[in-house]
One Martini backbone bead per residue (centre of mass of N, CA, C, O) as a GRO file, in nm:
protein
  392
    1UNK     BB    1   0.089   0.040   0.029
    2UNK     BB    2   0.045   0.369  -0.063
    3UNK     BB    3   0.160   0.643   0.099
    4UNK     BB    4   0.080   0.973   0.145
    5UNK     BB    5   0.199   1.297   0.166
    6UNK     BB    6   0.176   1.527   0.347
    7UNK     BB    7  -0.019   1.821   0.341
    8UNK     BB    8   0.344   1.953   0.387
    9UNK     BB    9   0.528   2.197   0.217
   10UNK     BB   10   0.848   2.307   0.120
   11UNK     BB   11   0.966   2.459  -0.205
   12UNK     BB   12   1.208   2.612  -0.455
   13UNK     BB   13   1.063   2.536  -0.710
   14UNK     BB   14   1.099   2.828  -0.885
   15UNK     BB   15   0.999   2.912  -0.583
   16UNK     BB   16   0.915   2.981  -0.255
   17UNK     BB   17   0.683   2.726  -0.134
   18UNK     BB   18   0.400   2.692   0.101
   19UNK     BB   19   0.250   2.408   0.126
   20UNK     BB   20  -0.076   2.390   0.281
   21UNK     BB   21  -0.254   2.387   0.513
   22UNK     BB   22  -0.231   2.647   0.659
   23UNK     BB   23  -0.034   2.883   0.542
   24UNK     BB   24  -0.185   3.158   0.554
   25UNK     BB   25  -0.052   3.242   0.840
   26UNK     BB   26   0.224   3.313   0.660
   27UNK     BB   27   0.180   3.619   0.569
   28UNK     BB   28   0.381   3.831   0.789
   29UNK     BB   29   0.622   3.673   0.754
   30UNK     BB   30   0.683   3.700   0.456
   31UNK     BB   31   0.675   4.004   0.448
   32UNK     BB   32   0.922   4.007   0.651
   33UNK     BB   33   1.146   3.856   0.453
   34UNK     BB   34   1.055   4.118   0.217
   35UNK     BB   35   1.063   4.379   0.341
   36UNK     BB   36   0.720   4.443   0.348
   37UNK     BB   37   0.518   4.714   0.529
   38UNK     BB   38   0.334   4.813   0.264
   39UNK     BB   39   0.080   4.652   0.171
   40UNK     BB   40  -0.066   4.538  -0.182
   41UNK     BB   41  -0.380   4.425  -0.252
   42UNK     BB   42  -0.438   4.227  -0.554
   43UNK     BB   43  -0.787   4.149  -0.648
   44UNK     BB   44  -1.074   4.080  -0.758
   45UNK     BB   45  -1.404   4.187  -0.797
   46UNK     BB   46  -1.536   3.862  -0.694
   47UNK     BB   47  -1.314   3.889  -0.412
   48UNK     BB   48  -1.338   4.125  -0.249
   49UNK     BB   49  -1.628   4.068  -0.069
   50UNK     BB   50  -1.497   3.799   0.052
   51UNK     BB   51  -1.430   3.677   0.345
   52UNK     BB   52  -1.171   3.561   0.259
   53UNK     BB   53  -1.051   3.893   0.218
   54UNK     BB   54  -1.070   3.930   0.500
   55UNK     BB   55  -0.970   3.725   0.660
   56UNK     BB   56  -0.665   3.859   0.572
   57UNK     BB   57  -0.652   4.129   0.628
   58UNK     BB   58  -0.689   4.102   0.941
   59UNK     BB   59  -0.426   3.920   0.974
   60UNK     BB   60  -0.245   4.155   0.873
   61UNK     BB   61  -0.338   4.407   1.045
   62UNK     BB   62  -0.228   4.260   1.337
   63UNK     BB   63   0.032   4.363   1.221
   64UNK     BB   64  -0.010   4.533   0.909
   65UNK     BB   65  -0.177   4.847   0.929
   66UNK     BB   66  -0.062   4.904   0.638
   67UNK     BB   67  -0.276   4.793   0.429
   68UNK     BB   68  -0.400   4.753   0.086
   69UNK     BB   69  -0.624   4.761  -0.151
   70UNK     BB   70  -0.692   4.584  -0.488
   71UNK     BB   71  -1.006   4.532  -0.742
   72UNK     BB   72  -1.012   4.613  -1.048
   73UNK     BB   73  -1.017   4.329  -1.161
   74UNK     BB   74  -1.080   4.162  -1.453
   75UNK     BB   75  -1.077   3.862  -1.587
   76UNK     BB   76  -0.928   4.022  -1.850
   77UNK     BB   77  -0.687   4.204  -1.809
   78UNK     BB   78  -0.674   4.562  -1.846
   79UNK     BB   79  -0.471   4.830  -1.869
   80UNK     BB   80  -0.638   5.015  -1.677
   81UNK     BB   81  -0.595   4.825  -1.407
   82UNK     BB   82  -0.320   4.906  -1.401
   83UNK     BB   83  -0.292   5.222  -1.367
   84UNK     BB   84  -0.505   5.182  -1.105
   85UNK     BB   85  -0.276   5.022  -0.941
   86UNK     BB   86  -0.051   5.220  -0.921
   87UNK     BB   87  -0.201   5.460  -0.844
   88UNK     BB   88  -0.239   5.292  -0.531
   89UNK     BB   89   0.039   5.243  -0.503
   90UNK     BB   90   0.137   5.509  -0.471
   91UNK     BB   91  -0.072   5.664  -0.294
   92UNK     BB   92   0.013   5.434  -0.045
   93UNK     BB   93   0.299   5.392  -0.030
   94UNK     BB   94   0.388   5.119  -0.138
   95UNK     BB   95   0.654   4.808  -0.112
   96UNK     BB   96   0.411   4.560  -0.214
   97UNK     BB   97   0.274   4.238  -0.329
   98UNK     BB   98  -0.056   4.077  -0.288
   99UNK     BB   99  -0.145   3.825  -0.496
  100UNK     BB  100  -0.525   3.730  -0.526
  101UNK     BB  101  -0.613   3.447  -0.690
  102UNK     BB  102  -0.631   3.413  -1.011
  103UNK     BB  103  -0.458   3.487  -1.274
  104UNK     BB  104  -0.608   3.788  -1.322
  105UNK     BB  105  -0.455   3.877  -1.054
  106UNK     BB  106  -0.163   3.775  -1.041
  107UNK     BB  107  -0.098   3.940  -1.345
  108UNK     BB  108  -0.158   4.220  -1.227
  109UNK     BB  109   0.016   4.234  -0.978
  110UNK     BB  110   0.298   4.191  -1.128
  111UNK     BB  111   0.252   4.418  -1.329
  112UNK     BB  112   0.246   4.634  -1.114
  113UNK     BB  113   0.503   4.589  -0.967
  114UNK     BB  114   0.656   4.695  -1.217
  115UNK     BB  115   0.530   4.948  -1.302
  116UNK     BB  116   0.546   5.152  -1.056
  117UNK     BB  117   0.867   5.169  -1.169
  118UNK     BB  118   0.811   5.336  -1.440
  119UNK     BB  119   0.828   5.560  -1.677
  120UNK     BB  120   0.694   5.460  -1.905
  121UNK     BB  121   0.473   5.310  -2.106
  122UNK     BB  122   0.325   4.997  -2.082
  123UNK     BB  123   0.323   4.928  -2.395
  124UNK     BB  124   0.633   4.940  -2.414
  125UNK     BB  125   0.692   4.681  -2.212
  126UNK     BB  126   0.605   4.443  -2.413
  127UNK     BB  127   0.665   4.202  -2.554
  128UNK     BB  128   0.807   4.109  -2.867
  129UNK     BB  129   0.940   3.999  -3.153
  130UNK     BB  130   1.159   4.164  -3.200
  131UNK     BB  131   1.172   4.170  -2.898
  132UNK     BB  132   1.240   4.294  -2.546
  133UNK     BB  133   1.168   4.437  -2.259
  134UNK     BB  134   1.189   4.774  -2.134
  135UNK     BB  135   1.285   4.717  -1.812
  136UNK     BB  136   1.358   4.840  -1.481
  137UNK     BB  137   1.467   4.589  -1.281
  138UNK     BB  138   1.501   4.768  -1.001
  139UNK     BB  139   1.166   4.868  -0.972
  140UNK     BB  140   1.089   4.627  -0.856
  141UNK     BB  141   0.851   4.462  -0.665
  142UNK     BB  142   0.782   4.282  -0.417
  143UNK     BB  143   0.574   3.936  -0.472
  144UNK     BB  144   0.313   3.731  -0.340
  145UNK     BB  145   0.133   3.483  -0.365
  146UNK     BB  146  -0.227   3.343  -0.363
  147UNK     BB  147  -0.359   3.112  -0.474
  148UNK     BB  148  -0.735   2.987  -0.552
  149UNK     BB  149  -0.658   2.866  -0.849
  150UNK     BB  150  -0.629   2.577  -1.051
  151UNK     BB  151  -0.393   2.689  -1.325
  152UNK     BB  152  -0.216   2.934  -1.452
  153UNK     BB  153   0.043   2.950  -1.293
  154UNK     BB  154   0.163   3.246  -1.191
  155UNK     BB  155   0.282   3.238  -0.961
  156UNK     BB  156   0.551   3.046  -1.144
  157UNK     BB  157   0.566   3.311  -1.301
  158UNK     BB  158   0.716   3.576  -1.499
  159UNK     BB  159   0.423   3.666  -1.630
  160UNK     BB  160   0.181   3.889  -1.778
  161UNK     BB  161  -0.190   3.947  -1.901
  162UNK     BB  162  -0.262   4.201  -2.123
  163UNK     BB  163  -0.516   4.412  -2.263
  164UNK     BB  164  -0.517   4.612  -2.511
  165UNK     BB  165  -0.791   4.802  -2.588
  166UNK     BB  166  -0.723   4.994  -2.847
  167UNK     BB  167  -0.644   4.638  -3.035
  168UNK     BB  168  -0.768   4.388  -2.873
  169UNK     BB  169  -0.489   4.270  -2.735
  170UNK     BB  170  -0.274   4.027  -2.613
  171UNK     BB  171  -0.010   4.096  -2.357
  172UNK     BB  172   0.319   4.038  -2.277
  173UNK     BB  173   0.495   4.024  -1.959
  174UNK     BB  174   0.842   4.015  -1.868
  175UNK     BB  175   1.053   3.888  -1.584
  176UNK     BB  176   1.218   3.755  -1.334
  177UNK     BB  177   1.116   3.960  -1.131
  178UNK     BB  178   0.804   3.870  -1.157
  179UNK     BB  179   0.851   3.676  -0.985
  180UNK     BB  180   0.760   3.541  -0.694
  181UNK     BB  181   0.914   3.507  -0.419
  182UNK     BB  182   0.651   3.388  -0.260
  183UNK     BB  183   0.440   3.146  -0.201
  184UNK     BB  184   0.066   3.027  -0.140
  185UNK     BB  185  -0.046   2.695  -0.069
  186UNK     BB  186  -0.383   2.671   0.020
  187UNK     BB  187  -0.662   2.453  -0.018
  188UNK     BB  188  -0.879   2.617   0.112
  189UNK     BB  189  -0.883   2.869  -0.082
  190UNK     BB  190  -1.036   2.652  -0.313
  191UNK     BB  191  -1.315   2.539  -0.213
  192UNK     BB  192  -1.549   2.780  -0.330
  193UNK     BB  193  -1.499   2.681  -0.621
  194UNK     BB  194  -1.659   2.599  -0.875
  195UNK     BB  195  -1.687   2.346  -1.081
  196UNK     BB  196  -1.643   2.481  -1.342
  197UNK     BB  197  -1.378   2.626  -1.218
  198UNK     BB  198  -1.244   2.378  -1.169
  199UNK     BB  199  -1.235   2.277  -1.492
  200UNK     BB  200  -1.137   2.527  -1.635
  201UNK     BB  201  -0.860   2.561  -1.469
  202UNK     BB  202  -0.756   2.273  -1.508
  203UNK     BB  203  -0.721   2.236  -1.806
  204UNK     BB  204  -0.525   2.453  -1.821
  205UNK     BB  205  -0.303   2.307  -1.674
  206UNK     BB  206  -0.298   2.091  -1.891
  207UNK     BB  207  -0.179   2.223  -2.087
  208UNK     BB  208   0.073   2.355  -1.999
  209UNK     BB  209   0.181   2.102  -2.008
  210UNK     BB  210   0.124   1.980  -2.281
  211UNK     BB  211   0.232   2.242  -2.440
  212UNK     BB  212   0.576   2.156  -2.305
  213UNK     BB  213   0.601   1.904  -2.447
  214UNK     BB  214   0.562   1.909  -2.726
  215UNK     BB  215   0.803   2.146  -2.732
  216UNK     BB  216   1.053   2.236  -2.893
  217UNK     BB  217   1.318   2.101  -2.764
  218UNK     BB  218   1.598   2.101  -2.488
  219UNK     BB  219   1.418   1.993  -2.153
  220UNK     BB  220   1.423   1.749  -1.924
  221UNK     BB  221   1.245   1.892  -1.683
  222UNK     BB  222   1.010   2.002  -1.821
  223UNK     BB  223   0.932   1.706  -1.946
  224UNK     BB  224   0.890   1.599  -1.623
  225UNK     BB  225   0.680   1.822  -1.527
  226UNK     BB  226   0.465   1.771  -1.728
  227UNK     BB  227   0.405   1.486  -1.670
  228UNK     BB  228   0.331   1.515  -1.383
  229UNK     BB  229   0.064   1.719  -1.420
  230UNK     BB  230  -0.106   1.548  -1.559
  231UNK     BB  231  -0.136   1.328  -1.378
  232UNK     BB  232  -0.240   1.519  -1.159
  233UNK     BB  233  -0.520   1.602  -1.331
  234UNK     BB  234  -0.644   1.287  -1.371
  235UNK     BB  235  -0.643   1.235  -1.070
  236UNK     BB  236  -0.796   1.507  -0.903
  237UNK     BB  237  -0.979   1.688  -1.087
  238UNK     BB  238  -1.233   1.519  -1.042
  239UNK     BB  239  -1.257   1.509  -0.728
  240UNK     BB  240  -1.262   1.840  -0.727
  241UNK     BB  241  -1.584   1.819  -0.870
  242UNK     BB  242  -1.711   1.640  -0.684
  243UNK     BB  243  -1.559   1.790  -0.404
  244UNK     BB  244  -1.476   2.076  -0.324
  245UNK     BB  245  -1.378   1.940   0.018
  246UNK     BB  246  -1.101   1.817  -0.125
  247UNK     BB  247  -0.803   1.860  -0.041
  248UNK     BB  248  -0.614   1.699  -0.161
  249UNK     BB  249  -0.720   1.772  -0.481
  250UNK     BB  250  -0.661   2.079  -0.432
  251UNK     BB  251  -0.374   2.070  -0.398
  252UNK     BB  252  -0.285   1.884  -0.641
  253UNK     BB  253  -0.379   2.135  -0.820
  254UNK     BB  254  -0.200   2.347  -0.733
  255UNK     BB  255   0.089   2.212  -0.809
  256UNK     BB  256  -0.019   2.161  -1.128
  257UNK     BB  257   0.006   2.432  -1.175
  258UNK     BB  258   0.280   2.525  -1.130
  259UNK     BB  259   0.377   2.279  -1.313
  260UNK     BB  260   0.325   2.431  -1.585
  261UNK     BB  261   0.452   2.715  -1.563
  262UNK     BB  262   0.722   2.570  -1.533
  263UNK     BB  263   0.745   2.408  -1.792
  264UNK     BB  264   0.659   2.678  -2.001
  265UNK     BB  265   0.911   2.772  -2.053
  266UNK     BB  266   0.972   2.640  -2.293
  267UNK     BB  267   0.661   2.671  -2.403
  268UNK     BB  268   0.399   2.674  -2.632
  269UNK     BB  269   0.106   2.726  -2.839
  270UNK     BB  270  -0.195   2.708  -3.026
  271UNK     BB  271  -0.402   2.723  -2.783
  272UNK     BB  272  -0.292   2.989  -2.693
  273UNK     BB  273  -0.293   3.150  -2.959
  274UNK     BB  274  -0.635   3.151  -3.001
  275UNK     BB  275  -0.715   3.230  -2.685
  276UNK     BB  276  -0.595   3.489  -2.670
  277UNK     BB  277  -0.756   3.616  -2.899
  278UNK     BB  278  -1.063   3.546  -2.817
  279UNK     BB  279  -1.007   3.660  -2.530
  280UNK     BB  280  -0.981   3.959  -2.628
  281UNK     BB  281  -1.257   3.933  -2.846
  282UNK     BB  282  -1.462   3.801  -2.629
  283UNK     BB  283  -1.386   3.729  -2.303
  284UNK     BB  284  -1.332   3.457  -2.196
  285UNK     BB  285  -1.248   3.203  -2.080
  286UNK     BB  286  -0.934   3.061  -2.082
  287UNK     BB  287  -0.988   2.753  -1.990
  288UNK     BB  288  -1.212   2.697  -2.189
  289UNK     BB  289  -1.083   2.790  -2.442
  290UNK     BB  290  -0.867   2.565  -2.405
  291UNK     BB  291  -1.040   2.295  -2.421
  292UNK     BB  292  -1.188   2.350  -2.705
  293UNK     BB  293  -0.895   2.349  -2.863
  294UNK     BB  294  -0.713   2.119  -2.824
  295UNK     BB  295  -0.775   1.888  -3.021
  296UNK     BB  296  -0.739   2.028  -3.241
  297UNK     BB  297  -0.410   2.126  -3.204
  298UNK     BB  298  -0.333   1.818  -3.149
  299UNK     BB  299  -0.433   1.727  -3.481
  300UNK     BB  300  -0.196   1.935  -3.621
  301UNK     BB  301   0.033   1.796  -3.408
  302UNK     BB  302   0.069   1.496  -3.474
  303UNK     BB  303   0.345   1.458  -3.648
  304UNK     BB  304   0.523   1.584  -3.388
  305UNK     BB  305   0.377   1.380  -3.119
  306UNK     BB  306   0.378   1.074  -3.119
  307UNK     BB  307   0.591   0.977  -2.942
  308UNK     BB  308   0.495   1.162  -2.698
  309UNK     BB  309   0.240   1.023  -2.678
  310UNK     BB  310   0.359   0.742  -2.558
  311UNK     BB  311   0.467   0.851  -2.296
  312UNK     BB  312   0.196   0.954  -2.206
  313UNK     BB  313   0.078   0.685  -2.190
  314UNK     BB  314   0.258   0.545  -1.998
  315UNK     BB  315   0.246   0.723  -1.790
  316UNK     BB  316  -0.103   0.750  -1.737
  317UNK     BB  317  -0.233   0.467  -1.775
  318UNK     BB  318  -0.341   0.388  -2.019
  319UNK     BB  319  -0.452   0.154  -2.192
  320UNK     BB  320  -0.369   0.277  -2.438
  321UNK     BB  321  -0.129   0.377  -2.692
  322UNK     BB  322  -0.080   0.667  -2.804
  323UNK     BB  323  -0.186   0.889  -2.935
  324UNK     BB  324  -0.541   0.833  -2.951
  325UNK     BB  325  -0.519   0.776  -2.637
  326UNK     BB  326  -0.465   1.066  -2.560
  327UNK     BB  327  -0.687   1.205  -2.688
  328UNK     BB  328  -0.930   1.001  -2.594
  329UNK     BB  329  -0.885   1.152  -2.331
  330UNK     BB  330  -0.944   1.441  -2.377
  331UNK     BB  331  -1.237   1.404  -2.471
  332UNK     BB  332  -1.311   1.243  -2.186
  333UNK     BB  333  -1.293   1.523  -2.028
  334UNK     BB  334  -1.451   1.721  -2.213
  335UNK     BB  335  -1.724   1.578  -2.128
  336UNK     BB  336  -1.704   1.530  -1.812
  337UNK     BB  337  -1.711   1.878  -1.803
  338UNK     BB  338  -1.877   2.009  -2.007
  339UNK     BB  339  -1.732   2.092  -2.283
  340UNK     BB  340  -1.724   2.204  -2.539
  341UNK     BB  341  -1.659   2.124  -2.906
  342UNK     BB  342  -1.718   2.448  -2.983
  343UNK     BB  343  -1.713   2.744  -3.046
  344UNK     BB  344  -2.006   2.813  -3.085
  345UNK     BB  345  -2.087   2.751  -2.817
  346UNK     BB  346  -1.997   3.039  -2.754
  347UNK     BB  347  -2.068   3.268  -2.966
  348UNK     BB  348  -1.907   3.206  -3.214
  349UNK     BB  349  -1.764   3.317  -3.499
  350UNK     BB  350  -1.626   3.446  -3.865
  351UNK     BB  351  -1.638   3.765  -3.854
  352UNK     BB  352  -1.320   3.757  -3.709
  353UNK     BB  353  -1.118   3.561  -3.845
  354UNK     BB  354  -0.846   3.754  -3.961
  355UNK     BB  355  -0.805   3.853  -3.699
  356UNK     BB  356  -0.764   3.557  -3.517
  357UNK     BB  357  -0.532   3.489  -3.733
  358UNK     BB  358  -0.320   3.762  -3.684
  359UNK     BB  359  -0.297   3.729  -3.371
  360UNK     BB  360  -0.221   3.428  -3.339
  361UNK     BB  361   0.037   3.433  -3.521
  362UNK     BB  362   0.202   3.703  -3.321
  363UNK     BB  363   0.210   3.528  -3.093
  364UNK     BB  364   0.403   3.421  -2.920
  365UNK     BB  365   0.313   3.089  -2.846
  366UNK     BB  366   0.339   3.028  -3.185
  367UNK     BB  367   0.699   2.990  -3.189
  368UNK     BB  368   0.628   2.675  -3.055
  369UNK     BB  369   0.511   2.510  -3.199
  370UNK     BB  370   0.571   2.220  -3.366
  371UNK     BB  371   0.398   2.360  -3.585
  372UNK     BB  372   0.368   2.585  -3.788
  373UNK     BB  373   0.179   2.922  -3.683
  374UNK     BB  374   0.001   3.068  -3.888
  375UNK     BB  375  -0.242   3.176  -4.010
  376UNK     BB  376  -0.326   2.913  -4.179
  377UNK     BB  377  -0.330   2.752  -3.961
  378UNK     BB  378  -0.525   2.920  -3.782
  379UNK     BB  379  -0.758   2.923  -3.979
  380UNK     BB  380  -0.777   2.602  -3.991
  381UNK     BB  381  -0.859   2.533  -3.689
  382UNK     BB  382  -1.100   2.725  -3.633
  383UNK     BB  383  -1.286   2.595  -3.822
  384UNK     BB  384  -1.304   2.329  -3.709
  385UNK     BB  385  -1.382   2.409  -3.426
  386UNK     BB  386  -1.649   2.546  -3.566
  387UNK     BB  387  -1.755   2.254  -3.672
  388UNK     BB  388  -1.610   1.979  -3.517
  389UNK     BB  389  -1.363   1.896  -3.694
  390UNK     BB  390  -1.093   1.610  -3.628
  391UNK     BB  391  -0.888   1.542  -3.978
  392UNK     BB  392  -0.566   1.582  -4.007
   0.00000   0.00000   0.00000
């Protein structure tokens, strides 16, 4: 008999984790270690007025009375929630940032953390084709993570995304001083998430293992990392949706995300970059629109990845071997949390496919993708899964 080891634990990599039961009580000594006087807490919307981040402040004033709130964070954040962030933080002369919540805060958090100090303007600062980010790395705030939902693995990421109203164009800010210095995974936190967003949540955590692995060039620790957080979704993902009160399965979804984003340092690929423009485009759920996708890019890249789809189906403990065992795992995956099969039922049409298509190719995303991702290819995917034929 497999004993499980008990969840709670602290590891180094990417970054230092406090994983495990009540482990956000250690959010005053965290803010102590980074010597951080008045920090301020950046979460969205859906979760400013919630218990929850009552509770975290409360803990927080005990120790450190001068914390501020900044909750203006939208599901997709847009450049202005970055400004309307600096501006209360330059305001409250704050010294860090605590970023609660999932994605889309943890995102903003880190992306004004950095922005705080620049003197640029924000969209000059995002990562481009032509080169990278012009930020001054002097002046990045120190930056605690606090994920309450297993996705997105930002916690453990260097980069922020950000849709610039402009354009529609959903940007990328990036450097090593944007990661966390602490991270706190307690998975109390994450026991209120629904169903559905702990489906479309942990799917996205799937996708960022998934194409971290597929991606083209050689980082065995990646690939290694990706194969683990795949199999941690398959083993926990049900248990967590089935029963949003099971601490196990919700750990162990948080630890998934985590080793996603730190997986997909390798690439990402066609599923992030055509989710990136509908997300832009239509303001999607960023987890289920990759959901939605995943089949279609991953049978555009069937003959890049039947290797690695050997060993994904002999790690992952599948009955059968190879690519299409992989796939019809996807596929009963995304049935099993109702997940649609095309964006159709999503009420996207192709009335903006030639953007849906540009934005896609341009996006850094597809530039690691395992099958050259240009336009044609976002278009050849997008009409497939707005039909819903799979026939690479």
């Amino acid at each position: 008999m497999i004993v499980k080891p008990e969840l709670f634990s602290t590891w180094f990599y990417p970054t230092e984790v406090r994983f495990g039961v009540g482990r956000i009580s250690e959010i005053c000594e965290a803010c102590s270690a980074l010597n951080v006087e008045r920090p301020l807490i950046v979460t969205d919307v859906g979760l400013a007025g919630s218990e929850m981040i009552k509770e975290i402040m409360d803990l927080i004033k005990a120790s450190i009375p001068e914390v501020g709130l900044f909750s203006k964070v939208q599901g997709n954040p847009v450049g202005a929630n970055i400004e309307d962030g600096t501006a209360a933080f330059r305001s409250g002369s704050h010294d860090g940032i605590i970023a609660i919540g999932g994605g889309s805060a943890m995102d903003a958090g880190k992306v004004i953390a950095m922005y705080q100090g620049q003197e640029k303007k924000l969209f000059d600062l995002h990562v481009k084709v032509e080169g990278g980010p012009n930020i001054d790395i002097e002046h990045i705030a120190p930056i605690i993570a606090v994920p309450t939902t297993a996705g997105t693995g930002s916690e453990t990421g260097r980069a922020g995304l950000i849709t610039d109203e402009a354009v529609n164009t959903k940007r990328i800010f990036a450097h090593p001083k944007m990661m966390p210095t602490i991270v706190i995974e307690d998975p109390q936190l994450s026991v209120g998430l629904p169903p559905n967003l702990t489906a479309w949540t942990g799917i996205d955590a799937l996708a960022h293992s998934f194409e971290a692995l597929c991606a083209p060039g050689t980082h065995p620790m990646a690939d290694g990392i990706a194969l683990e957080g795949m199999r941690l979704v398959k083993e926990y993902l049900p248990r967590a949706y089935a029963d949003g009160n099971d601490l196990e399965a919700r750990g162990y979804m948080l630890a998934a995300a985590s080793m996603g984003s730190t997986a997909f340092q390798k690439g990402l690929g066609g599923i992030h970059s055509l989710s990136h423009s509908i997300g832009a485009l239509y303001n999607t759920h960023h987890g289920l629109t990759n959901a939605v996708f995943f089949p279609y890019v991953m049978d555009f890249n069937r003959s890049a990845i039947e290797e690695k789809m050997i060993r994904a189906s002999a790690y992952l403990g599948l009955k059968r071997s190879g690519y299409l065992a992989v796939r019809e795992w996807i596929l009963e995956t995304r049935d099993f949390f109702a997940i649609p099969h095309t964006v159709s039922e999503m009420d996207i049409d192709d009335s903006s496919l030639d953007r849906i298509e540009t934005l896609s190719a341009a996006d850094p995303t597809a530039s690691s993708n395992p099958i050259k991702f240009d336009e044609v290819a976002a278009r050849q995917v997008f009409l497939k899964s707005l039909k819903g034929v799979i026939d690479f």
